[in-house]
N, C-alpha and C positions, 0 to 999 in steps of 0.2 A: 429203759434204765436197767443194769444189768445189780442182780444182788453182789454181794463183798463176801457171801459166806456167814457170817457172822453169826451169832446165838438169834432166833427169831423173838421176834414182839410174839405178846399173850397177851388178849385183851378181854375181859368175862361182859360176856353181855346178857343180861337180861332180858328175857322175851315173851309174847303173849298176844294172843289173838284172840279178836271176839267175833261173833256171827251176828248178826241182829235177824230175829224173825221177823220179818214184816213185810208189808205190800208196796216194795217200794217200786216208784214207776221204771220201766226196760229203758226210756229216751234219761234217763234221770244222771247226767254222767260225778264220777267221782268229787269235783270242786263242790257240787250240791252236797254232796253229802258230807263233805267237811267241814262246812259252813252250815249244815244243819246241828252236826254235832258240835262245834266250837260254841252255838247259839246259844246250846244247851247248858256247855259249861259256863260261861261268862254267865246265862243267868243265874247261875245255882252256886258256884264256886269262883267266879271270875275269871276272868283271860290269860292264859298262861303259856308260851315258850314251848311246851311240853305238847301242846296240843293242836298249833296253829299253825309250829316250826318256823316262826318269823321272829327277827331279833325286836331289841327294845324298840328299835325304830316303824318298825312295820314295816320294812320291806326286805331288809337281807334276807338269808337265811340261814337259820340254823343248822349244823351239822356236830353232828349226822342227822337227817331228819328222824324225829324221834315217834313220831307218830304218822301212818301211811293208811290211806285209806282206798279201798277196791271195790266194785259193785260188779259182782258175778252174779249167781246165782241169787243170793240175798248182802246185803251191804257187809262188809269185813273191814273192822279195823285193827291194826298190825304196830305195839308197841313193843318199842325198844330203851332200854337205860335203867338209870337207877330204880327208877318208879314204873316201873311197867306195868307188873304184877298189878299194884294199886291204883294206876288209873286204869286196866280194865275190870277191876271187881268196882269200881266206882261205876263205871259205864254200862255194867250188865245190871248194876244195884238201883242206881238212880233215873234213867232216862226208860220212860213211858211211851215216849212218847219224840216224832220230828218234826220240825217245822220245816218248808219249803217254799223258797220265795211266792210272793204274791198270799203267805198265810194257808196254803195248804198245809194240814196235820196227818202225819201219818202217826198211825197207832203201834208200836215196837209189843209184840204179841209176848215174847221171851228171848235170850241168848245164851249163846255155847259160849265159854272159857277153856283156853288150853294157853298153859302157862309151862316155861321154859328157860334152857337158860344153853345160852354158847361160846365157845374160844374164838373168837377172830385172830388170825395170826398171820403175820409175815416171813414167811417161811425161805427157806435158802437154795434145798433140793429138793422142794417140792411144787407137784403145780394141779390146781386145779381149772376145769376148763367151765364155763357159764353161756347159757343164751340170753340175751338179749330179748325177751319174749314183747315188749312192748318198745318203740324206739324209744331213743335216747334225744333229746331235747337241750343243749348248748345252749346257753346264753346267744339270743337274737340278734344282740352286739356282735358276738363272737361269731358267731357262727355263718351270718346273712351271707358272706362274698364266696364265701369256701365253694357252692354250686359250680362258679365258674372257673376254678383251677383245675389243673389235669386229676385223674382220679388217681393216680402215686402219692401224691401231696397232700390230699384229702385224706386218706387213708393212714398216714402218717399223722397229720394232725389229731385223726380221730386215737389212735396209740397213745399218742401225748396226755389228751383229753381224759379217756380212761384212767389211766394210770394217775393222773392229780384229783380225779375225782375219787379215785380209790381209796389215795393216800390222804385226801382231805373226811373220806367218811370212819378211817380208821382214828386219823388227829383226832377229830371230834368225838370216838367214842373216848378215848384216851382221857381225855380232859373230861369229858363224864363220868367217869371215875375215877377222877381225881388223880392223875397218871401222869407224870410228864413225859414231853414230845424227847424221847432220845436221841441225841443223835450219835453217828455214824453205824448202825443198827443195818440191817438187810434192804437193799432198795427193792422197789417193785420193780418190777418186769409184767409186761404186757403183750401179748403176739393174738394179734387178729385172721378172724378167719371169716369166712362169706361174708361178706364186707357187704353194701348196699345203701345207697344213699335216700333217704326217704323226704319227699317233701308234702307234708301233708296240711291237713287242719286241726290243729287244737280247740276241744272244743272247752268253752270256758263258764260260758253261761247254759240256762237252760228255756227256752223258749221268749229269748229277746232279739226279736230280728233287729241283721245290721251289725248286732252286738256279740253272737252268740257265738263264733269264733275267730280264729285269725291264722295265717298260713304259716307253717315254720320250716324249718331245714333240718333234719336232723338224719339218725342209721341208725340202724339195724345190726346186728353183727355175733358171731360166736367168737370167744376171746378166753385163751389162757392166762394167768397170771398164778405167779408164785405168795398169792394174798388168799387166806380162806375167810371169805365173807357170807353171813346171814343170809341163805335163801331167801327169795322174795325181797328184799329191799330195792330201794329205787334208785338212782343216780342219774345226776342230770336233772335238767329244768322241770319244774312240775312232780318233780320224784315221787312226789308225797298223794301223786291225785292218779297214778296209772302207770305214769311215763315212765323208761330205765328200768326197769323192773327185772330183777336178773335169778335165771332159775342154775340151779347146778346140775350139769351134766356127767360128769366124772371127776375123780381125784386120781394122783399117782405120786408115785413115789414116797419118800418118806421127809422127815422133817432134819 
């Protein structure tokens, strides 16, 4: 989709990452540890949108997803929106302590806070370029038959893909702040580079054979777009647990 030119969207996001010190296990993958910490909250404050990133119903999802969780070095949780700031001085203030299926307790020794804030914008003559540092994950609907079309078409698709998932994480912040969706504003544009199809395994549980993961379809890819979006955030299936995960390599031009 080619931009119009037009004045760019500005969208203020609020941001904030927390570290957790602790002993958490290396096999231990990300959904563990989002489900440890959600456990946390529902006991203490209850279940909320904010932290689950699932709608009323328990299954959609919310967008943008508002909370993203990573396990490097030591577990890292990544908020975004109105309340960031405040659920992670809640999370560095309150949680002692994780639970992990089957009732294992990990003990959270202390955490780092670094709090922020950024423009998302849709810009007209500008472009920045991003990696793909984790693949990207399509709805299993969407995405299952695409393997076996020519890689032109694949490729294309995955441009489309991009670019609606872009413009759906920028809607969603828009409307988290109380924003409305404008129309006839700057479109996105999207141009892919080392393209690469990945068919791997998501891993979903943590020591349940049979159960523990399942195969998906998804890529890899470095990709331009005239969108400047929040380092680190996720897009695509899983977003919120590893997957999409998109770092900034360069900007250019101006706005």
């Amino acid at each position: 989709m080619r931009g119009d030119g037009s004045a760019p969207w500005l969208i203020p996001v609020d941001h904030a990452e927390v570290r957790l010190r602790c002993r958490w296990p290396a096999a231990c993958p990300e959904r563990i540890l989002r489900g440890a910490v959600v456990g946390q909250v529902e006991r203490q404050i209850g279940a909320s949108v904010e932290w689950h990133n699932h709608g009323d119903d328990g299954e959609s999802s919310a967008r943008p997803a508002l909370t993203l969780y990573r396990v490097r070095s030591c577990p890292e949780v990544y908020f975004y929106g109105r309340t960031a700031h405040q659920r992670a001085a809640w999370l560095i203030r309150s949680v002692g302590a994780l639970m992990l299926p089957g009732g294992e307790v990990i003990e959270v020794e202390s955490g780092d806070l670094r709090t922020g804030a950024t423009g998302c914008q849709v810009l007209g003559k500008s472009w920045a370029t991003y990696d793909l540092v984790t693949p990207i994950f399509p709805s299993l609907v969407t995405y299952r038959r695409r393997p076996r079309e020519p890689g032109a078409e694949r490729r294309a698709w995955a441009v489309h893909f991009i670019e609606s998932t872009v413009l759906d994480w920028l809607n969603g912040a828009r409307l988290e702040y109380g924003l409305d969706r404008e129309q006839g504003q700057t479109g996105i544009s999207v141009y892919i580079h080392d393209f690469d199809d990945i068919d791997g395994s998501v891993k979903l549980m943590w020591e349940r054979p049979g159960r523990s993961e399942y195969v998906a379809h998804g890529f890899r890819c470095r990709f331009t777009t005239n969108a400047v979006l929040p380092d680190g955030i996720g897009l695509g299936r899983h977003r919120a647990e590893g997957f999409g995960e998109i770092r900034l390599v360069s900007r250019e031009g101006r706005a």
